[in-house]
N, C-alpha and C positions, 0 to 999 in steps of 0.2 A: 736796072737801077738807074733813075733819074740823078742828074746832075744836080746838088745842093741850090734849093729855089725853084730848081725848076718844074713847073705843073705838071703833075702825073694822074692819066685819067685811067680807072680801073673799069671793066665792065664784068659783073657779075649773074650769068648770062642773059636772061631777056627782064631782070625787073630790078635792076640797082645796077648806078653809076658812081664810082667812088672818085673825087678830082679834089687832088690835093695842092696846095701851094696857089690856090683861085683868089682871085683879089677883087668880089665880089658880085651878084644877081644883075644880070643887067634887063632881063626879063622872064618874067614867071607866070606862065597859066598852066592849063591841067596839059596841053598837049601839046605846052614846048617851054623849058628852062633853060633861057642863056646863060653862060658863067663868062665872068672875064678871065683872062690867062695873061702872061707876063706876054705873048707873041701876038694876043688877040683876041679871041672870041669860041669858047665849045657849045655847042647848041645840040641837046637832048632833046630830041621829037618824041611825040605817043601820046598812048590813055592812061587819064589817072594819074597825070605826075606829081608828084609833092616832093619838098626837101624834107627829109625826114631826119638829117640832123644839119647841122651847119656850127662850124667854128671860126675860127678867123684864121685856120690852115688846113682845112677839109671840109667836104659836106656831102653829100649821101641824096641823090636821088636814087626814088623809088618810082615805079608805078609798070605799066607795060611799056619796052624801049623799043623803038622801032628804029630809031635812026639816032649818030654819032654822026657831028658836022663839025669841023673846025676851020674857021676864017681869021684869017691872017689881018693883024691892023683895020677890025671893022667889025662891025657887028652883023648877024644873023639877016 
């Protein structure tokens, strides 16, 4: 269980990302979506990707996931 605020990223096994508490896309094509995080930067690599839902405290990628990267203070 995350600390209140803080971003929690779900991986549900190889075709949905669930990252909650995200404070917005910092880049999106089919075979890589950045998210920003309160520490810095999750970056979703693969085929096929799309946001298939997004709120303004969660959002849901989909497609085939190959890689989960998280960079500190900086983008992808």
């Amino acid at each position: 269980e995350p600390l209140p605020g803080q971003p929690l990223v779900e991986l549900a096994g190889d075709k949905r990302v669930l990252i909650e508490h995200h404070k917005g896309v910092v880049r999106y094509c089919r075979e890589r979506i950045c998210v920003r995080v309160s520490f810095g930067t999750v970056c979703v690599c693969g085929a096929g990707l799309e946001l298939s839902r997004m709120t303004g405290e969660q959002l849901v990628i989909s497609g085939r996931i190959d890689q989960i990267t998280v960079s500190r203070k900086g983008a992808c």
